[in-house]
Structure formats: C-alpha cells, structure tokens
C-alpha positions in Angstrom: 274.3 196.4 297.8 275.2 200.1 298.6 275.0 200.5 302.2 274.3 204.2 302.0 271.0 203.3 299.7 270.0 200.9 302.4 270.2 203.6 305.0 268.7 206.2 303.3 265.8 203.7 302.5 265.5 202.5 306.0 265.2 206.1 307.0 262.7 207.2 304.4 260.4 204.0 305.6 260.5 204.9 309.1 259.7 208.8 308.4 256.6 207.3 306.2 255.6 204.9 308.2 254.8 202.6 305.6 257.1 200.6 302.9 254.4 201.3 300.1 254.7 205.1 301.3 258.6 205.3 301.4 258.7 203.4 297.9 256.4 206.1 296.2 258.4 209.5 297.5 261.4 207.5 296.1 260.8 206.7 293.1 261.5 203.0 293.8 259.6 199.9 293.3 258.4 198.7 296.7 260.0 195.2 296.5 263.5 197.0 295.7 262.9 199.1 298.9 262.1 195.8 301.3 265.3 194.1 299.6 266.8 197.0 300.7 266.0 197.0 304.2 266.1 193.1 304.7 269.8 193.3 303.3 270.6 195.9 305.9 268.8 194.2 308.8 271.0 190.9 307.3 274.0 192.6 307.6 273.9 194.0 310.8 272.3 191.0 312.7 269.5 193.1 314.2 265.8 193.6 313.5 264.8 196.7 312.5 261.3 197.3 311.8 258.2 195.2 312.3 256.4 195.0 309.6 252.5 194.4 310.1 249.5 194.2 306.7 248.9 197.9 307.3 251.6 199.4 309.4 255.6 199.6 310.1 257.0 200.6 313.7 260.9 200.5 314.3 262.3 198.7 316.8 264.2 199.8 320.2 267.6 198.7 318.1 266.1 200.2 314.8 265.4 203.3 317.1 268.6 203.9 318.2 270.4 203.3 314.5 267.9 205.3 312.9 268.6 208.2 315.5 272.8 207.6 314.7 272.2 207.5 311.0 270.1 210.2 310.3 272.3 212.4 311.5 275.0 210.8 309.4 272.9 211.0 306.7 272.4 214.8 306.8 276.0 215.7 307.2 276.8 213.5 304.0 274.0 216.0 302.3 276.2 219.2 303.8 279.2 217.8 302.4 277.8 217.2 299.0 276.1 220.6 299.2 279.2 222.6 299.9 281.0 220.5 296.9 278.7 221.0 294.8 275.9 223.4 295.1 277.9 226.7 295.6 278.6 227.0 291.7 275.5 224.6 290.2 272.7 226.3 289.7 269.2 225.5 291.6 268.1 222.1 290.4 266.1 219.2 290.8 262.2 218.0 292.0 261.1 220.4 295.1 257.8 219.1 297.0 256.0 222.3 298.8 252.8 222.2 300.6 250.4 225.6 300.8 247.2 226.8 301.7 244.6 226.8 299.1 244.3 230.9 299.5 248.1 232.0 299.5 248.3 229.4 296.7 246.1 230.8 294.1 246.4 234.5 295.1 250.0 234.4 295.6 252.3 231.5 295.0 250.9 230.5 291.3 250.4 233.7 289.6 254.4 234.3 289.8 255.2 231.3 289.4 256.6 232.6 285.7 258.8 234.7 287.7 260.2 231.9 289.7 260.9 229.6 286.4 262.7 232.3 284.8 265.0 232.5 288.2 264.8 229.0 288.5 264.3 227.0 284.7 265.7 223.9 286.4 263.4 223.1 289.6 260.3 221.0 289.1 257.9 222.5 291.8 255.3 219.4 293.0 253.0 222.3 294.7 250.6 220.6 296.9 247.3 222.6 298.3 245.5 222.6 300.9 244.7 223.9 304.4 245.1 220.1 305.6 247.8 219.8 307.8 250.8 217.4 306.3 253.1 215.1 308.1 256.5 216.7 306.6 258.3 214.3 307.6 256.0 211.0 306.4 254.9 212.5 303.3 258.5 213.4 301.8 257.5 217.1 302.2 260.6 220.2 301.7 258.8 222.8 303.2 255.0 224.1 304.1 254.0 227.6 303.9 251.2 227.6 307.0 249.3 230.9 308.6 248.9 231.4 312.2 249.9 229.3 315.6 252.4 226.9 315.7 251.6 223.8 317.4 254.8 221.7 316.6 257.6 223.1 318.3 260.3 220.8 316.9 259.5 222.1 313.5 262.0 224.9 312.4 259.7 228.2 311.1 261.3 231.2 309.6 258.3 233.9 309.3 257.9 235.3 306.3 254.6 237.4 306.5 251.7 239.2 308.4 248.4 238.8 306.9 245.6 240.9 308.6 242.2 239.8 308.1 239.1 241.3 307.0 235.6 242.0 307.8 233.5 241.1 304.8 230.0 240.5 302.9 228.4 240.4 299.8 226.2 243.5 298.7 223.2 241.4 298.5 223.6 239.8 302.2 224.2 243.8 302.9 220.6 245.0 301.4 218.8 242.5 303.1 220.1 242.2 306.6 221.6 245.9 307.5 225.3 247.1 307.9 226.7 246.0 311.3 228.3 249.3 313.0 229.8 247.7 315.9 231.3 243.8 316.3 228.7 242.9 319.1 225.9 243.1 316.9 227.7 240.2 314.9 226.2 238.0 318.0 222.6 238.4 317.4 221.5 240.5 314.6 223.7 238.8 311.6 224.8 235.3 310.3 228.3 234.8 310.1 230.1 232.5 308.2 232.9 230.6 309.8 235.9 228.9 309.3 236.9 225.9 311.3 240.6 223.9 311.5 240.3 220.5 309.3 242.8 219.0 312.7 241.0 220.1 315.4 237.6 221.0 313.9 238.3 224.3 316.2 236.5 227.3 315.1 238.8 230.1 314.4 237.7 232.8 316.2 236.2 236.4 315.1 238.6 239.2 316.6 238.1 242.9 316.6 240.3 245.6 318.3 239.6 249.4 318.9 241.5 251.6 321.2 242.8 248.6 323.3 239.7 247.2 323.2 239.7 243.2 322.4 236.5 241.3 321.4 236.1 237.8 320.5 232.9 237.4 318.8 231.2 233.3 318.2 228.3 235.3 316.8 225.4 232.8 314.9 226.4 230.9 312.2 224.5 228.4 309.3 227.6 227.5 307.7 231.5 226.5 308.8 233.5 225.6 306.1 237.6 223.9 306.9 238.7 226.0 303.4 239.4 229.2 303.0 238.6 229.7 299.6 235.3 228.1 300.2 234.5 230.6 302.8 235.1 233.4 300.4 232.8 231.6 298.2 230.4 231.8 300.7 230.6 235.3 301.6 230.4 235.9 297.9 226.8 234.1 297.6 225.3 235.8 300.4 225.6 233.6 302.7 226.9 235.5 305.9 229.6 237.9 306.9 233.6 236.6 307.5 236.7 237.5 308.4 239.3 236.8 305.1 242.3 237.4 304.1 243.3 241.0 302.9 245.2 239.9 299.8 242.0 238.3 298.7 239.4 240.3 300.3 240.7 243.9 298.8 240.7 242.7 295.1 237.2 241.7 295.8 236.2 244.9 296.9 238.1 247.1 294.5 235.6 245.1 291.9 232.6 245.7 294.7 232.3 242.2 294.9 232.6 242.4 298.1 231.8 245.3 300.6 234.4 245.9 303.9 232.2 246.0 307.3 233.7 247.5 310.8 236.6 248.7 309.0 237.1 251.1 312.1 237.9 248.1 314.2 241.1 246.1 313.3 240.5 242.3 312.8 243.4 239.8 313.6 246.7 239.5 311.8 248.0 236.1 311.4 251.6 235.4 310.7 252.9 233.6 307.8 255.8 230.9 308.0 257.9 228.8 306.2 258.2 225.7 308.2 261.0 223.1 307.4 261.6 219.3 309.3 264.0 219.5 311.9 266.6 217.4 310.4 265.8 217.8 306.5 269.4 219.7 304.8 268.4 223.1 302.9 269.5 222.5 299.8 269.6 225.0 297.1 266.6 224.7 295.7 264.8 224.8 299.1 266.9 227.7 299.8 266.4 229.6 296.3 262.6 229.0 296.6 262.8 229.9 300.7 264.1 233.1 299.6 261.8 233.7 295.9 258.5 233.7 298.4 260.1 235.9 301.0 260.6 238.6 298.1 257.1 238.0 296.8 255.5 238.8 299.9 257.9 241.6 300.8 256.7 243.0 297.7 252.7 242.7 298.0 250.9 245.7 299.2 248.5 243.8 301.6 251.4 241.6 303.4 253.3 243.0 306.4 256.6 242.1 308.0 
C-alpha cells in the first residue's frame, strides 16, 4: 500500500478524532481508511491509536509519529505547491466556515464575482455562529468576529465591523426613544445575544467623549444567532446592538430606526483564521484574498 496514503490517513483520523469522521472529509470508505491505518501500525511494529465504540485517542508512540509526520506531510504540500500551483489556476473543493450574518449579507451575494475569478473552486460554505473544530472537521479557513480565544490558531484580520443601536418603529411608539444608554437598564427591553460556546452574553457598549458604559439592561429574549436577533428587533421585540452592514440597509428601508446614535457602540474585528499547520494552497489563498477585497470595498466595514 502507499505509505504516504497511510500517513496522511492516520493524520486526518487523529485531527477528527474518529475513523467514521476522517473517512467522510476524505472521501473514502471507512473500512479502506482502518486498512489503512492497521497496515501502517503493521508495518512499523507500534500501536498507534486506540480505538474504542465511540472514540479514537493516539497513543504516546502514535503521538510522537504523528507530530514527525505532519510536519513532513506539510512540506510535501509546499513542494507540490511551488511545482505546480504558480502557473495552474485556482482549483479544487474549498471547505469555509462563516457566520450566519457576514454570510448572507456579504459572502453569498458576490459569490458571482468570485466564480467568474475563480470558475474552478467548489466552495462547501458552512454557516453558522457555532464554533468549529478546524482541525477535526477538515475545515480551510473560518471567517469569525471578535476575540480570539485560541491562540495557536493563525488570524490575519480582515475587517472592523461597528455595531449598532437598533429597534423597530413599532417597539419605538410604544415604549419611548432612549436618549442616553443608562436608561437601557430600566426603562426598555433589550434583546440580547449570547455565545452558543460559552452561553456568555455579549455585552452592550456605548462610548462618548471617553466615556465607557457597559449596559446588561432587562431582557425577555437572548438568542445565540445573529440573524435571529435582527429578527427580533424587527418584530418588536426589544432594542440590540447589530451589525452596521445589516443594520443600515434596514434603516435606509425604515425598517429599522437607529437609537443613541451620538454614542458609539463597539467595533468588533473580523478575521480569517487558518489551522496552524494546514498549507495555503491556492485556492485558500485566492479566496483569502477575494474576501479581503470585498470587505475593503463595503461602505460599512473598516480596516
């Protein structure tokens, strides 16, 4: 059997934890992917991985091979690359993960753009404000909005998205127009937005003159989507803090109504996040690049 296959199998089922899992990001049947591994355990002498109904965890010798290997691994992929990829065009299946909001109001409304660039990419786009396991679920690249909590990740920032202060007309006539954020504490509802990992509430910032406030404020309703809090705001149902790039269109239709615009809400910083050892080929490259243009272009984005 090709060794380089078994390796690059073995590696796959240790970043996904699971044989059935490293099977379905590679295309491959699962019992080709355990013959795989079995004849590379075989022909080294050593165990591996130890394999459990719902689990796989490497071994100290698998530990220390896959560490060697990897890096081997990624250094064939540079090679081939620099062979290869400076004359071919962009090409092959690209898996990309992206928040629900800078999905629909950014990434899939150009997406014509990027196919006449790039005819030869297939984009699997997945969406969600979920966090993903890059590594374990076979993932390119994430495009993820504020803090970074994995350091080992490698992040090139692409974005600044400020937020803003919003509610529906109706909510408007019947509860008042707040003129100042501390009146967001008692005398309004606010509708919140809360992380899916942590189940964290996001806070509610307003600055004026050097003045910070960070406002909990009442709330009925929390959602972990950020399209579903817009949905909310949109029914009535309380005042939030959303994204300008889907806020303003909103309001240009009066659909929405600012609030507090004299007070500056939070920006949060947009990234492109990569795994730490995963090659940049062209295609991750070409479509690094198409997004940073996109949002260099848009009129509610910063840099």
């Amino acid at each position: 059997m090709d060794q380089i296959q078994s390796i690059r199998v073995f590696a796959r089922v240790v970043e996904a934890g699971t044989f059935t899992k490293a099977a379905e990001s590679l295309d491959l049947p699962k019992g080709t992917v355990t013959k795989l591994v079995q004849h590379l355990e075989s022909r080294l002498k050593v165990k591996l991985l130890n394999r459990t109904t719902r689990r796989v965890t490497i071994t100290p010798d698998g530990a220390a091979y896959y560490e060697r290997t990897v890096r081997v691994l990624n250094d064939l992929d540079d090679i081939e690359a620099s062979m290869t990829n400076a004359q071919a065009k962009p090409s092959g299946r690209l898996r990309v993960d992206v928040g629900t909001s800078v999905a629909r109001e950014l990434i899939i409304p150009a997406l014509t753009d990027f196919y006449c660039r790039f005819p030869d990419i297939q984009l699997d786009l997945g969406v969600t404000d979920r966090s993903v396991d890059l590594l374990a679920d076979n993932v390119d690249c994430v495009i993820r909005g504020g803090e970074l909590l994995d350091q080992s990740l490698v992040a090139r920032r692409v974005a600044n998205v400020p937020l803003v202060a919003v509610a529906s007309p109706s909510y408007l006539k019947a509860h008042g127009t707040p003129t100042h954020p501390e009146q967001l504490e008692n005398e309004h509802t606010l509708v919140n937005h809360f992380s899916t990992r942590t189940g964290r509430h996001y806070p509610n910032e307003f600055e004026k003159d050097g003045q910070l406030l960070e406002i909990s404020g009442r709330y009925k309703l929390a959602l972990n989507e950020s399209n579903a809090v817009t949905t909310a705001v949109l029914a009535g149902l309380g005042i939030a803090q959303v994204a300008s790039f889907t806020a303003e269109p909103l309001i240009q239709r009066g659909e929405l109504v600012p609030v507090l615009r004299d007070w500056a809400g939070p920006i949060i910083p947009l990234y492109v996040v990569y795994p730490p050892n995963r090659h940049l080929s062209a295609k991750v490259r070409a479509f690094v690049e198409w997004v940073a243009e996109l949002f260099a272009q848009h009129p509610q984005l910063g840099r």
